[in-house]
Structure formats: C-alpha cells, structure tokens
N, C-alpha and C positions, 0 to 999 in steps of 0.2 A: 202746492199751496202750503204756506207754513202756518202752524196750527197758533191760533188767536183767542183770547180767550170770547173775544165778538165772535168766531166760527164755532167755538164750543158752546156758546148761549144758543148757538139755534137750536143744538139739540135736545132744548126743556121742549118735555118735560122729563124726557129719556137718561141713561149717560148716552157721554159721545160716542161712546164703543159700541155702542146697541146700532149706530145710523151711519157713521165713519168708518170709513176703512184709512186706517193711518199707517205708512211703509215706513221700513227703516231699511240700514243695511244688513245684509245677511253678516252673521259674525259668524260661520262656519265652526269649530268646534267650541265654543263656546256658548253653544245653543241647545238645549235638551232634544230637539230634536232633528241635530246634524248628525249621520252616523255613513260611515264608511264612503266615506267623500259626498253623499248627497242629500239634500233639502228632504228627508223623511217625513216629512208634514205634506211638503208639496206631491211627493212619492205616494200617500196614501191617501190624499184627497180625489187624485186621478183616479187612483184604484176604488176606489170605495165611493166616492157622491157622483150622483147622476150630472151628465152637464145642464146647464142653467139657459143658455144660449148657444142658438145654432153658431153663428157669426160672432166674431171677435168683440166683446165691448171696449167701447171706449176707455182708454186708459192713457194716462201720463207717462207713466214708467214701467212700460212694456221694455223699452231700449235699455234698460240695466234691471230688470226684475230677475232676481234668480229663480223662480216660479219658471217662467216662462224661457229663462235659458237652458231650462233641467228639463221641463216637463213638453214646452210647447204649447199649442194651441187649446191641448189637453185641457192646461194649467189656466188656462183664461178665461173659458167657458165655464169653469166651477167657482173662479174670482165673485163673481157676484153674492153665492154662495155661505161664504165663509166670511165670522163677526168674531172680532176679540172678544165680546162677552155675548152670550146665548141665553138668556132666561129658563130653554126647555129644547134643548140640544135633543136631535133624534140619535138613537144607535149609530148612527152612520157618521156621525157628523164626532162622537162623543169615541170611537173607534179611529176616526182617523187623525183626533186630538190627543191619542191616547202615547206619549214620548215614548213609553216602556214597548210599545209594539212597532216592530219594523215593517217597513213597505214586504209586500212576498215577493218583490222582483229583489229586493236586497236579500230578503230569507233562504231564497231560491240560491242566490250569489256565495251565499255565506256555506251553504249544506255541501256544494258543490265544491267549495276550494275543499285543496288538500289542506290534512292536518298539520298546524304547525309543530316542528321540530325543534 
C-alpha cells in the first residue's frame, strides 16, 4: 500500500513509525547494516529476539522481502516484533539494532577464514 498522508493521519496521536511497518528495497552495501554478503540486522534479530508467532503472519511482501530470503521463517515470526522507532527498546531489541555488531554466525564465519595475504 503506498504511504498517504490520509494512512499517516491514522496514526495521531503516535508517529507512523511507532504503528507501521513501512519496507523498502534492500540497498545491500549501502546500508550500515549490510556486511559480508548479508542482511545483519535480519541476521541478529533471528539470533537475539524471541519469535512473536508460532505461524507465519500475514504479509504482502514475504515474495521479495530479503528478511525472509536470508533468514526464512525465522525472519517472519520476529516481523511483528521489530518498529523503526521504539520509545524504550529492551537489550535485546537495542543489541540487535546495534550496525557496529555483527550476527555471531557472521563472527563465527569471519574467525574462521584464513588470514588474508
């Protein structure tokens, strides 16, 4: 659905960001938190937040969501989860927003290549 500024009134008395979830395209390295070919955000949300739901929720753009082409079902069950803006974000949530820290399946990836030459 394309965002109106009638879709963004519903959200008084809130911002939209607090009650929307608004997608865009993944811009792969031009995102603070792209690193070593994968969606690190969607990498530590998996890792880090409890799922939200047993069953897939409803979603529009499951068919092209990089979430969900990286992560899987993982990645869907925490979708509900996750707010561009958090008023009182938990550890968990504030951990896996956090660019400067990578997923530990990437950590784990990185320890183990060889040195480069």
């Amino acid at each position: 659905m394309p965002v109106s500024a009638d879709l963004l009134a519903l959200a008084e008395p809130v911002r939209p960001t607090e009650v929307f979830r608004f997608a865009a395209p993944c811009i792969d390295n031009r995102c603070r938190h792209f690193a070593e070919s994968r969606c690190q955000l969607a990498a530590k949300i998996v890792e880090i937040l409890p799922s939200d739901t047993a069953g897939l929720p409803a979603c529009h753009i499951r068919h092209r969501c990089r979430w969900f082409q990286q992560e899987g079902r993982s990645a869907c069950s925490r979708c509900p989860l996750v707010a561009t803006h958090d008023a009182n974000p938990s550890a968990a949530v504030q951990a896996a927003a956090d660019p400067e820290r990578l997923s530990a399946a990437t950590s784990r990836e990185l320890d183990a290549a060889p040195p480069e030459q």
